[in-house]
C-alpha positions in Angstrom: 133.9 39.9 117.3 132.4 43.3 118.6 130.9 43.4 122.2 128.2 43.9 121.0 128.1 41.6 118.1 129.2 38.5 120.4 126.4 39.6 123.1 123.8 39.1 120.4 125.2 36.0 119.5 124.9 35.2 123.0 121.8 35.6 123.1 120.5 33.9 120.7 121.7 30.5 121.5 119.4 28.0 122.9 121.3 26.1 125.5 121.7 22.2 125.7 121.3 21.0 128.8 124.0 18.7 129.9 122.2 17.1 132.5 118.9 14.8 131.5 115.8 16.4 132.7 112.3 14.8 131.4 109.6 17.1 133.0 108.9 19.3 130.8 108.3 22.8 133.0 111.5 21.6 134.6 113.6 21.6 131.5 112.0 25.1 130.3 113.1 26.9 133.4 116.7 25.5 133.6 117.3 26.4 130.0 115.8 30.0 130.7 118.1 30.5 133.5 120.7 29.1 131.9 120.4 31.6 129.2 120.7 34.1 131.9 124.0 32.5 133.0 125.0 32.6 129.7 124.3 36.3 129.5 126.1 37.1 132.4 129.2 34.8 132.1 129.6 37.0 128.5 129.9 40.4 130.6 131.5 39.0 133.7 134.8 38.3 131.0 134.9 42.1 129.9 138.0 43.8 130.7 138.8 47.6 130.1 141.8 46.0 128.1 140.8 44.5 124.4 143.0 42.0 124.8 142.4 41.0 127.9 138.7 40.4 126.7 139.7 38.5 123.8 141.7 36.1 125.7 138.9 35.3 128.3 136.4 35.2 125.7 138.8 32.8 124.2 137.6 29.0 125.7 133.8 30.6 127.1 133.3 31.0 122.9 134.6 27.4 122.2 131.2 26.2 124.2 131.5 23.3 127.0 128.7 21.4 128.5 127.9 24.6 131.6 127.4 21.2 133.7 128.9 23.2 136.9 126.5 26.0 136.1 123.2 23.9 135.5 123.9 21.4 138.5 123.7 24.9 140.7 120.4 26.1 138.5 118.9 22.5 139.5 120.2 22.2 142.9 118.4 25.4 143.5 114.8 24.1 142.6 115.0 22.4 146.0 114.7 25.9 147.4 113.6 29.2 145.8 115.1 29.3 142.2 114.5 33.0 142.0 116.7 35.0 143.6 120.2 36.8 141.8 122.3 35.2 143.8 121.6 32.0 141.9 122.8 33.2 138.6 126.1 34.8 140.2 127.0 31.7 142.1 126.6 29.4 138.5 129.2 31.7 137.2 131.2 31.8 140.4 131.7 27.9 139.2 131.9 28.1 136.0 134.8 31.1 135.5 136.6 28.8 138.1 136.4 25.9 136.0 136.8 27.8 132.8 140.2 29.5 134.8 141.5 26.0 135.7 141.2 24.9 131.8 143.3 27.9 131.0 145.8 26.3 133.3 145.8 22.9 132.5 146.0 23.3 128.8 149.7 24.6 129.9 150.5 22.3 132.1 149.8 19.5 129.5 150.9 21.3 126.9 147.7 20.8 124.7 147.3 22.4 121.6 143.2 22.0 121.7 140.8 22.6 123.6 136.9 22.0 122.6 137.8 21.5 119.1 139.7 24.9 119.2 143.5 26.2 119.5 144.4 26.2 123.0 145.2 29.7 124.6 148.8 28.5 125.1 149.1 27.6 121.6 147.2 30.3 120.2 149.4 32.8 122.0 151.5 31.6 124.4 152.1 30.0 128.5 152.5 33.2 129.3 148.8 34.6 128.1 147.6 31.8 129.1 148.4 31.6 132.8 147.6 35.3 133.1 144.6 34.9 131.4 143.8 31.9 134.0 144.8 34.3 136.9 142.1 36.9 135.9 139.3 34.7 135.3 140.0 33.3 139.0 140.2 37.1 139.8 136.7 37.4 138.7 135.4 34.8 140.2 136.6 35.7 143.5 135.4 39.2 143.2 131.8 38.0 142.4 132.0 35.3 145.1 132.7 38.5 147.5 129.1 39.7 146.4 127.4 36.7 147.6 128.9 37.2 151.3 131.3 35.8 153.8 130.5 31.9 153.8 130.5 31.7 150.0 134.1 33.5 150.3 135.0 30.6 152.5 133.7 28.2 150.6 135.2 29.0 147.2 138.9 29.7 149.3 138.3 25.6 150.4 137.4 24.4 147.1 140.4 26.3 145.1 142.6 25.5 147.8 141.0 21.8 146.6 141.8 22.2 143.1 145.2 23.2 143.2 146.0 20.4 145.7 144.9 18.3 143.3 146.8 19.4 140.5 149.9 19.4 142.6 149.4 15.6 143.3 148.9 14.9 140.1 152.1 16.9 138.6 154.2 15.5 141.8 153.0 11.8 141.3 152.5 9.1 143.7 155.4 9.1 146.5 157.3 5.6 147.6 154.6 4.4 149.6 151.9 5.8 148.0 149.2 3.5 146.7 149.2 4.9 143.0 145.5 4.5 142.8 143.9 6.3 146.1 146.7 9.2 145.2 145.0 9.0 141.6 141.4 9.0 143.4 142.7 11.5 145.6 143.7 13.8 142.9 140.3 13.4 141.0 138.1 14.4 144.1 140.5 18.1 144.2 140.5 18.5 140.7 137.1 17.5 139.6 134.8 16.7 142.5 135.9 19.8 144.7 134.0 22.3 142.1 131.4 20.0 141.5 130.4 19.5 145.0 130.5 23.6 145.5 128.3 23.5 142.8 125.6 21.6 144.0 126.3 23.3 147.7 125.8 26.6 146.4 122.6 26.2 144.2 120.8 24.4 147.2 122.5 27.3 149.9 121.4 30.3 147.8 117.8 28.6 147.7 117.1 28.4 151.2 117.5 24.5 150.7 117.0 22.9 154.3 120.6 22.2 155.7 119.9 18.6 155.4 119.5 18.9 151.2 122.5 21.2 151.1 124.2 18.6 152.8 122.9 15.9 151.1 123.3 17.3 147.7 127.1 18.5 148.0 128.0 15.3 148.9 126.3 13.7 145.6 128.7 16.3 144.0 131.1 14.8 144.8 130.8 11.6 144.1 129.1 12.0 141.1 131.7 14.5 140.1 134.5 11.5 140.6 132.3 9.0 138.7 132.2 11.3 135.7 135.7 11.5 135.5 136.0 8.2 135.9 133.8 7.5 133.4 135.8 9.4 131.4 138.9 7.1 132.0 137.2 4.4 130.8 135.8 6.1 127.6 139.5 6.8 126.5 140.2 3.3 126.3 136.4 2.2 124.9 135.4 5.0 122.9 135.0 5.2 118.8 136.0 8.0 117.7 133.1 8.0 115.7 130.9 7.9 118.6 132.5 10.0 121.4 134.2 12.2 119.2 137.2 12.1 120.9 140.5 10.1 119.9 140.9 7.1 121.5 143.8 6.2 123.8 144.8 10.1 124.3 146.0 9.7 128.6 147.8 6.0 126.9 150.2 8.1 124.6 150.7 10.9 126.9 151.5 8.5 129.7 148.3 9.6 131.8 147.8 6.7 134.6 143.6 6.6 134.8 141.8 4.1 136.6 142.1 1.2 134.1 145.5 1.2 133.9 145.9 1.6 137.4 144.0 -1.4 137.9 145.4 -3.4 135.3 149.1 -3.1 136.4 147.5 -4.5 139.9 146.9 -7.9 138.1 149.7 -10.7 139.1 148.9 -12.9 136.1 151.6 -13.8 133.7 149.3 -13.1 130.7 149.6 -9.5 131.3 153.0 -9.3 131.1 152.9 -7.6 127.8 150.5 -5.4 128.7 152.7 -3.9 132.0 155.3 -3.9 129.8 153.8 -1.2 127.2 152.2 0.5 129.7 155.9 1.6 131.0 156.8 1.7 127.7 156.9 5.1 125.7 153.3 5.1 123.7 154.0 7.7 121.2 154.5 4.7 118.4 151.3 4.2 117.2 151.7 0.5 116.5 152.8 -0.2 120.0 149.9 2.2 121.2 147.3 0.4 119.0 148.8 -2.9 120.6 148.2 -1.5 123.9 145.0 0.0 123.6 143.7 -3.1 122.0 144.9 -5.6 125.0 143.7 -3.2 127.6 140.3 -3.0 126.0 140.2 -6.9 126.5 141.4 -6.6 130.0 139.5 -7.3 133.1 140.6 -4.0 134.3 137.8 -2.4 132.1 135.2 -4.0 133.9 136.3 -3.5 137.2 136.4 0.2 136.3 133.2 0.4 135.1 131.6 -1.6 138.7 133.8 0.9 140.4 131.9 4.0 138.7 128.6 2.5 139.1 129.2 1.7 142.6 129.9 5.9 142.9 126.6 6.6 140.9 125.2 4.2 143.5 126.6 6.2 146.3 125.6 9.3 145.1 122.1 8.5 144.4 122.1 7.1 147.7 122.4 10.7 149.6 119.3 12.1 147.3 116.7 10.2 149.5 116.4 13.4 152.0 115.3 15.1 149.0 111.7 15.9 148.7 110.0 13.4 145.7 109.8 15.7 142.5 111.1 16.2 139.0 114.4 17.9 139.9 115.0 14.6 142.3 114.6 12.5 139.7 116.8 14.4 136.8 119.4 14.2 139.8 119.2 10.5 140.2 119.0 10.1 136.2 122.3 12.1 135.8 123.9 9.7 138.2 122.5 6.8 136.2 123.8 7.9 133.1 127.0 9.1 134.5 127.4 5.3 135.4 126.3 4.4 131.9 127.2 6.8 129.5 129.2 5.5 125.9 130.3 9.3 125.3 
């Protein structure tokens, strides 16, 4: 598709909002700005080099929720939504995120990503991880144009992401308890960006430092809640519903909170289950076996009280924030983080 051509197309989309917003002014100014994102992010992954711009293109064109992006649009409506900097800092997160997809579609060896080809397996490891490298190059550079802290700031939370992924690649250690490292390695990977997120749309508001405060630590914990929520939909999904394939971390081997907190149980009834769940799940009858005991576990509601307890928490540090629509669509997203069937 021509720069031009794809701009238009740009354009021209009305974005969904991923977060649930019920006042009506509130929702037509988020989706406005978010347009503008939208805009931007398109020329921010324009290289002089064609191919360059075809490979960054590559996963922005295959769509995603822009939750990083709008959680720094409605952050800033506790301050003055206004200014530039907003827009820059939402694709400050989002360019990092995208970046990090780039890099863990190699790392897992995916072959799809948003219902398309992965860049690895479109091309190859190679692309793909220089690809990654340049979209974290741009989102350094505009972070430079939003000043010294914001430098800092995106240093501590990449520095955060990669920890993260090196935990998770390295595994627990003898000693480690295999779920805080797992917890551990959520809060780098997922609630790091997500807390910047919500840091940066209140910071480049003029937020009082009490709501900047406030809000970056319900980015976190609502950032570790939706990837726990996640977990759990792997295991509890339809396909039908969630659009996703059931069971995906079970056959790759992936350790999420369930299963972590299922091999924690003692009782000689889930001996079976422990024993698939060391077991190589690539079988689909003994994957359907264990997806299907697991679903029946205890374990699955245990997980579930764990992420509501997090939505809890997070809605928790909203009460410094004044009383108002952007408030409330904060507190809803943490209810339907803690909720959500897809």
């Amino acid at each position: 598709m021509a720069d031009q051509e794809y701009e238009t197309a740009v354009t021209a989309t009305s974005p969904s909002l991923a977060l649930p917003v019920t006042d009506g002014a509130l929702e037509a100014r988020l989706r406005t700005r978010l347009a503008e994102v939208e805009q931007a992010l398109a020329q921010h992954v324009v290289s002089e080099a064609p191919f360059v711009t075809e490979a960054a293109r590559h996963l922005l064109q295959a769509g995603g929720k822009r939750f990083r992006p709008l959680l720094v649009l409605l952050a800033a409506e506790l301050g003055d939504p206004s200014g530039d900097d907003i827009v820059t800092a939402a694709c400050v997160v989002e360019l990092t995120h995208l970046a990090s997809l780039y890099h863990d579609d190699v790392m897992d060896e995916a072959d799809l990503r948003r219902g398309a080809a992965s860049a690895n397996a479109r091309w190859d490891n190679l692309v793909a991880i220089l690809t990654g490298d340049w979209l974290f190059g741009k989102s350094s550079e505009l972070t430079a144009d939003l000043g010294a802290d914001a430098v800092r700031i995106q240093a501590q939370t990449f520095n955060r992401l990669v920890e993260g992924q090196i935990l998770e690649t390295l595994g627990p250690q003898p000693g480690d308890d295999p779920l805080e490292h797992y917890l551990r390695v959520v809060a780098g990977k997922t609630g790091s960006l997500i807390a910047t997120s919500a840091l940066y749309g209140a910071r480049f508001a003029g937020a009082p430092q009490e709501v900047v405060e406030a809000l970056t630590a319900y980015g976190e914990k609502v950032g570790v809640a939706f990837q726990l929520s996640d977990d759990i939909l792997d295991v509890t999904s339809d396909s039908d519903e969630s659009g996703k394939t059931p069971g995906t971390d079970l056959r790759e081997g992936v350790a999420t909170l369930p299963v972590l907190l299922a091999r924690r149980s003692g009782a000689a009834a889930d001996d079976r289950l422990k024993e698939l769940l060391g077991a190589d799940l690539s079988d689909d009858a003994r994957h359907a076996e264990t997806l299907a005991l697991l679903r029946a576990h205890p374990a699955i509601g245990e997980a579930r009280a764990y992420v509501e307890r997090l939505a809890r928490e997070a809605q928790e540090h909203l009460a410094v924030l004044p009383a108002g629509p952007a408030r409330q669509a904060l507190h809803d997203f943490a209810e339907v983080v803690a909720t959500r069937t897809a």
